[in-house]
N, CA, C and O of each residue as an XYZ file, in Angstrom:
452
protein
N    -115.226     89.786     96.354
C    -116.138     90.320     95.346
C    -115.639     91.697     94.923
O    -115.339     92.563     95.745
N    -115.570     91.844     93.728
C    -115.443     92.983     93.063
C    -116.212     94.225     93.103
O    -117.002     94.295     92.162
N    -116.230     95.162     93.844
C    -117.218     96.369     93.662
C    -117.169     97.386     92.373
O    -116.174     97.677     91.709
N    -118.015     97.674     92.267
C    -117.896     98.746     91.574
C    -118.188    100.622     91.858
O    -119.062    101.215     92.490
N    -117.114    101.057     91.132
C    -117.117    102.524     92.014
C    -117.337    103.558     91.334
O    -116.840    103.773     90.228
N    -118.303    104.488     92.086
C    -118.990    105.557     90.696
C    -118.005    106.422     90.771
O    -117.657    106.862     89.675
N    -117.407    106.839     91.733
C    -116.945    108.319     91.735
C    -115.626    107.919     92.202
O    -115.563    108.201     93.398
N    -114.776    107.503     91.882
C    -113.360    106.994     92.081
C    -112.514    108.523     93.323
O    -111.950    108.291     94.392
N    -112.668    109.611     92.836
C    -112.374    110.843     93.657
C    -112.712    110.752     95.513
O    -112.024    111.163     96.449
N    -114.573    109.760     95.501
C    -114.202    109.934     96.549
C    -113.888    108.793     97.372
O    -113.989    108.952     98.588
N    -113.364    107.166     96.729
C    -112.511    106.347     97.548
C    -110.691    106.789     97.083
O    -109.922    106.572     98.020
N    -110.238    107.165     96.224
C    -109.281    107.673     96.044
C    -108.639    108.965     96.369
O    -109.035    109.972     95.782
N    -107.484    109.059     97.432
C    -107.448    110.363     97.342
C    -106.302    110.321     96.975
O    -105.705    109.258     97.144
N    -105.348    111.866     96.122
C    -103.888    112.330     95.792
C    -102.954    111.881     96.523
O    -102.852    112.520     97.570
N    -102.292    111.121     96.422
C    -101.438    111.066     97.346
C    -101.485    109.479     97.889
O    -100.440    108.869     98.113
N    -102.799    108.880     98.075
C    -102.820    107.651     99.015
C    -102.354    106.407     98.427
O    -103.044    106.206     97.427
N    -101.492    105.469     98.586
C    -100.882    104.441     98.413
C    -102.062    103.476     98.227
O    -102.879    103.408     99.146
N    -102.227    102.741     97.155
C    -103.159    101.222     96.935
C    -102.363    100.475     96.016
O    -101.590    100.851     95.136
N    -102.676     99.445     96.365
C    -102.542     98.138     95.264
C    -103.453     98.014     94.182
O    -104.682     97.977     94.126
N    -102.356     97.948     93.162
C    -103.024     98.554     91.653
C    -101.919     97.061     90.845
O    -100.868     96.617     91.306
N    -102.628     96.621     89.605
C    -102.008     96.103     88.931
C    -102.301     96.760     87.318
O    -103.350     97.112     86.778
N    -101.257     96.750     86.966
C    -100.919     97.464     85.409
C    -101.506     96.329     84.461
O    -101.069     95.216     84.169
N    -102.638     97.006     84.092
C    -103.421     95.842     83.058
C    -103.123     96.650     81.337
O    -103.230     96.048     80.269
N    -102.900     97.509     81.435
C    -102.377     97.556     79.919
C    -101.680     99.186     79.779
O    -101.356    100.043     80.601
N    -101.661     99.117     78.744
C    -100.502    100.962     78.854
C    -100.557    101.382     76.617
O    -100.671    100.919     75.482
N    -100.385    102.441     77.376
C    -100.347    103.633     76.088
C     -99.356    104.046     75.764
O     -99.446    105.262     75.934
N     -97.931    103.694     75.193
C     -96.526    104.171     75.142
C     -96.764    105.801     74.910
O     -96.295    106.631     75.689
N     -97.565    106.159     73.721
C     -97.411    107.201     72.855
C     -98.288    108.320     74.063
O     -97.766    109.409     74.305
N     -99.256    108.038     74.565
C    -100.168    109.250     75.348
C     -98.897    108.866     76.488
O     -98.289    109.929     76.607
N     -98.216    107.807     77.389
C     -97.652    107.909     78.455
C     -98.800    107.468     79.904
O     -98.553    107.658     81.095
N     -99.980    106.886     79.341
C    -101.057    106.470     79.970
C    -100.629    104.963     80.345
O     -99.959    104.294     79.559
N    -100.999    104.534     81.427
C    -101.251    102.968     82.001
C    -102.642    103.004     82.489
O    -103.385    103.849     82.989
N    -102.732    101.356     82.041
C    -104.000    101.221     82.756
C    -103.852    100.409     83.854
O    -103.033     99.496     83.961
N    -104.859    100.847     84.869
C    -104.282     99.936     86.066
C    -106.015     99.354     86.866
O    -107.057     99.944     86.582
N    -105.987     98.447     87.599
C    -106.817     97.734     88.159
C    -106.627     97.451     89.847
O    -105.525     97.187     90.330
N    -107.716     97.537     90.551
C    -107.515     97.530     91.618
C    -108.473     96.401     92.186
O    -108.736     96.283     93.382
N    -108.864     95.748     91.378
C    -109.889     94.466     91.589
C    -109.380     93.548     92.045
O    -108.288     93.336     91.517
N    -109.803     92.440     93.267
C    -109.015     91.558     94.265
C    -109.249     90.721     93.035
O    -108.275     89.970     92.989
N    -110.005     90.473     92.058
C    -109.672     89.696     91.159
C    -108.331     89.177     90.181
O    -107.601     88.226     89.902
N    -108.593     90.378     89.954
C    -107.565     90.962     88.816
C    -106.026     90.924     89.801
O    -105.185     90.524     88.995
N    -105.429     91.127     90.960
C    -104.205     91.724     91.806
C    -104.694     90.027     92.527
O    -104.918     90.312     93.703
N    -104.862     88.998     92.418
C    -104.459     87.995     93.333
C    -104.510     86.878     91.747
O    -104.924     85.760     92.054
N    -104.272     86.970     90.658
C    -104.603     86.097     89.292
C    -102.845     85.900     89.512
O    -102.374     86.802     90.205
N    -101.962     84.998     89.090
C    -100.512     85.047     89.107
C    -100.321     85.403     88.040
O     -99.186     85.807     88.288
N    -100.478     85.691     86.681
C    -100.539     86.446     85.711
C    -101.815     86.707     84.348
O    -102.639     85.875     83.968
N    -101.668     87.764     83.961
C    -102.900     87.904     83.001
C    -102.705     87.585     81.539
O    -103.509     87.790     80.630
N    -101.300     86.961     81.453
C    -101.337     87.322     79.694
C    -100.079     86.056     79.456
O     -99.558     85.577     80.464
N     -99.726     85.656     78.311
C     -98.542     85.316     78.196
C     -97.528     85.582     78.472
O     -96.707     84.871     79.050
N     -97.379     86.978     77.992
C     -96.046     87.704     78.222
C     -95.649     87.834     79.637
O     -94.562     88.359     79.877
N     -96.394     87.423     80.598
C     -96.195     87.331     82.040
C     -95.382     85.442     82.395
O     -95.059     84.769     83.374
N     -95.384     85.405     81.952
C     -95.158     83.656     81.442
C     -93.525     83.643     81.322
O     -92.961     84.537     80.692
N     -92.808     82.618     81.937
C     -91.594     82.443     81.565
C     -91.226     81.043     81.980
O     -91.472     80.561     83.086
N     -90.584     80.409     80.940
C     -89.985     78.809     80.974
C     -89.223     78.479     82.092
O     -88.011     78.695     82.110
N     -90.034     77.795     83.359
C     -89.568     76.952     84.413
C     -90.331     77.403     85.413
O     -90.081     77.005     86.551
N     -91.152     78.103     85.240
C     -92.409     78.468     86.692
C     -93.109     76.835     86.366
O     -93.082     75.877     85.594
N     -93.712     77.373     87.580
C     -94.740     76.332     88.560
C     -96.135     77.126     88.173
O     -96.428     78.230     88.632
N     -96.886     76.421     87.313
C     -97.965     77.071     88.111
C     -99.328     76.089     87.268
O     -99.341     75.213     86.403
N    -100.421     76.849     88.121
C    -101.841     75.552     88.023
C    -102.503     76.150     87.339
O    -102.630     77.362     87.162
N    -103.195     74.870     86.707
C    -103.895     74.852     85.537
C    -105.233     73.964     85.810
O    -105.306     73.159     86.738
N    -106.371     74.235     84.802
C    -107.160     73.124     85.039
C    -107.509     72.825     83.374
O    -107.703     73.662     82.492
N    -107.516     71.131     83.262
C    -107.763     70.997     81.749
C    -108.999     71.020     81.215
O    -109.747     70.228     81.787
N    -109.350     71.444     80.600
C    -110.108     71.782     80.141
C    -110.867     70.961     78.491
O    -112.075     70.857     78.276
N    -109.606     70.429     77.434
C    -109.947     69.499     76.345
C    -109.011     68.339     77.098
O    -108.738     68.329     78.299
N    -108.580     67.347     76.080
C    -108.036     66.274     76.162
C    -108.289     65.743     74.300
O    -109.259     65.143     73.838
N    -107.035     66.231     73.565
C    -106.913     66.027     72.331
C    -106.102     65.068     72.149
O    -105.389     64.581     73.026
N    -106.179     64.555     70.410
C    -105.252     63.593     70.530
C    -103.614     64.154     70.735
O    -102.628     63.459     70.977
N    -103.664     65.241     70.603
C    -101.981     66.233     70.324
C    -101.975     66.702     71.826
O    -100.945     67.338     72.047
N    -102.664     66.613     72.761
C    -102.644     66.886     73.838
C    -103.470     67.271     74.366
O    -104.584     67.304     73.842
N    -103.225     67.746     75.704
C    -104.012     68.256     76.799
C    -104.286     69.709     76.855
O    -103.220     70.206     77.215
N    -105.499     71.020     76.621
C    -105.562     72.119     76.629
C    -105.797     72.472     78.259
O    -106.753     72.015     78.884
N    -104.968     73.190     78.742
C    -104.767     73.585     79.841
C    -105.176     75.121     80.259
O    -104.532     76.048     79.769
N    -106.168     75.359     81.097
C    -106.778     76.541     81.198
C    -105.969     77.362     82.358
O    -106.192     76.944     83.495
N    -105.029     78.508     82.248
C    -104.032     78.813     83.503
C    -104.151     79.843     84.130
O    -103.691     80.099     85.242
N    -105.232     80.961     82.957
C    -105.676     81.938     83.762
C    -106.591     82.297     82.477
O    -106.446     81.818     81.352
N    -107.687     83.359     82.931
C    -108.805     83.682     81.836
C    -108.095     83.985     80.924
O    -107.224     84.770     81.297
N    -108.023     83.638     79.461
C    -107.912     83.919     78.527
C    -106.603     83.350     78.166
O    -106.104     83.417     77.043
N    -105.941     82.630     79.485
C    -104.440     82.139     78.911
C    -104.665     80.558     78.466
O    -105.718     80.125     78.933
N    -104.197     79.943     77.964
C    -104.267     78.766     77.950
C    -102.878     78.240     77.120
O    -102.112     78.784     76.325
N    -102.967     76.852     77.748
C    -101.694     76.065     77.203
C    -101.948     74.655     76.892
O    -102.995     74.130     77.270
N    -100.983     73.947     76.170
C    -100.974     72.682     75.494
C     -99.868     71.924     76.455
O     -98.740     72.356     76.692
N    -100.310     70.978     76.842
C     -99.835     69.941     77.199
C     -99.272     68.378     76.789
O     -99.610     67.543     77.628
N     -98.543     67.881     75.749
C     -98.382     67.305     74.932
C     -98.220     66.033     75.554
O     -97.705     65.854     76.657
N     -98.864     64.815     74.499
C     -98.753     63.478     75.670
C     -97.545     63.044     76.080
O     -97.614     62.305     77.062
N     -96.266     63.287     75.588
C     -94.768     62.726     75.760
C     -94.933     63.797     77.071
O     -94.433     63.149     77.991
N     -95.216     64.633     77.434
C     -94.861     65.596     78.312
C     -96.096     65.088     79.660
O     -95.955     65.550     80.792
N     -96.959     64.361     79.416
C     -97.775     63.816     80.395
C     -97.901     62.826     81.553
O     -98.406     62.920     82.672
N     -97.226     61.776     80.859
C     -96.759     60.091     81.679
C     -95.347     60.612     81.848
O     -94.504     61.233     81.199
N     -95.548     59.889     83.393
C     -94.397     60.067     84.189
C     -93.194     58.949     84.401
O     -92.352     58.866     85.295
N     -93.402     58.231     83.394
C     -92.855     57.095     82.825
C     -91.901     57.668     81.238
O     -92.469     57.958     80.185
N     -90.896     57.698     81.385
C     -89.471     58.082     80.104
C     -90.390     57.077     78.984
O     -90.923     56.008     79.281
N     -90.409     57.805     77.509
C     -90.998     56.932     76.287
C     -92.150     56.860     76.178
O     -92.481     56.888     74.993
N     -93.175     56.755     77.039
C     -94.759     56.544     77.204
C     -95.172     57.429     77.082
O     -94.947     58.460     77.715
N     -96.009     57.222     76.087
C     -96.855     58.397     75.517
C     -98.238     58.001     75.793
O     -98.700     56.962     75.321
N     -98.921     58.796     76.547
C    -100.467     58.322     77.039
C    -101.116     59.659     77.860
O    -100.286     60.345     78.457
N    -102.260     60.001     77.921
C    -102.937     60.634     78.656
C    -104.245     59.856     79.080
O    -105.410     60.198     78.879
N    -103.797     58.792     79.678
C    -104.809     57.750     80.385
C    -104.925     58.905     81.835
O    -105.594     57.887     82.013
N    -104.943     59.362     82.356
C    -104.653     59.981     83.836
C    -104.941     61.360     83.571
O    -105.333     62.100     84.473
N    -104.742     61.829     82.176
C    -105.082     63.200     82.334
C    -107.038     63.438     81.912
O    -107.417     62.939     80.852
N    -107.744     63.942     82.510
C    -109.442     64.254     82.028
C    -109.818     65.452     82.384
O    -109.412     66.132     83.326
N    -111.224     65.862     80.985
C    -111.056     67.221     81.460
C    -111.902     67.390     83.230
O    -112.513     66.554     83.896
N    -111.596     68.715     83.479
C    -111.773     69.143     84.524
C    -110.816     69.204     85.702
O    -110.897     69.965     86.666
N    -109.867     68.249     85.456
C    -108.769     67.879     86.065
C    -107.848     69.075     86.373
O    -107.485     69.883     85.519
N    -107.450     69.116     87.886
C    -106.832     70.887     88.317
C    -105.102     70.160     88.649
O    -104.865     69.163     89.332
N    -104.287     70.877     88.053
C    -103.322     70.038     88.408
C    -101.835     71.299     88.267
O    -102.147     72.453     87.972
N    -100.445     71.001     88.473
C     -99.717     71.438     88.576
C     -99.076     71.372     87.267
O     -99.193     70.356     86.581
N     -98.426     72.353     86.884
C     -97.703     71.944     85.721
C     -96.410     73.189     85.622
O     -96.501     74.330     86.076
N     -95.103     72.541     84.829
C     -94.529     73.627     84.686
C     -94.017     74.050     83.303
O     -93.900     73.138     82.485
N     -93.644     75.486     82.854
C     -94.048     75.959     81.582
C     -92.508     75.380     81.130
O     -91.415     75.446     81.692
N     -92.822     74.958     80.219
C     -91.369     74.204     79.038
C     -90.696     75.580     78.263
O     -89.547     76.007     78.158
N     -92.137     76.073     77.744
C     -91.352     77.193     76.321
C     -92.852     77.950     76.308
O     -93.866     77.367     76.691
N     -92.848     79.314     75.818
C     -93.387     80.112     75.349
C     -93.371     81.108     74.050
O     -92.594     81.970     73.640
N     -94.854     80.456     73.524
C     -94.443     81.345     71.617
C     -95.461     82.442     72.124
O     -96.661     82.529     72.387
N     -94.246     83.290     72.119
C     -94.961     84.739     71.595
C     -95.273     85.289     70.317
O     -95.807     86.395     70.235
């Protein structure tokens, strides 16, 4: 569970080492933003751009279209699953096996940024 902290000064002190994940940044001020939520620091990534063609990683589906399967991989990420890319059979095109709710493994082909 996530706490929340009024006075950051007095669980933080100068100097002390924590696990922080960089949730967004300010080129021009030289500011990052960072997160220390077991939420947020145990997610395997938060965004696309964390994403690269040939990871492993789980998803749960969420639609089941005719163009494919919408795959939910982390809050706010989501991916398409296309039926040629579904049956584990060469040529067969079907998502008989895929339904939503379904938590499953998948690995990333390509990413449009």
């Amino acid at each position: 569970v996530d706490e929340h902290t009024d006075k950051l000064e007095k669980r933080f002190k100068v100097g002390k080492k924590v696990r922080a994940r960089v949730i967004g940044s300010r080129a021009m001020d030289g500011v990052a933003t960072v997160s220390c939520k077991a939420t947020v620091l145990d997610q395997p990534f938060l965004s696309l751009e964390e994403l690269e063609p040939g990871m492993h990683v789980r998803g749960e589906v969420v639609a089941v279209e005719p163009y494919g399967a919408v795959v939910k991989l982390a809050p706010g990420v989501k991916a398409l699953c296309p039926p040629n890319h579904i049956s584990d059979i060469p040529g067969r095109v079907t998502n008989a096996k895929v339904k939503e709710g379904l938590s499953a493994k998948f690995r990333v082909v390509s990413v449009d940024r």
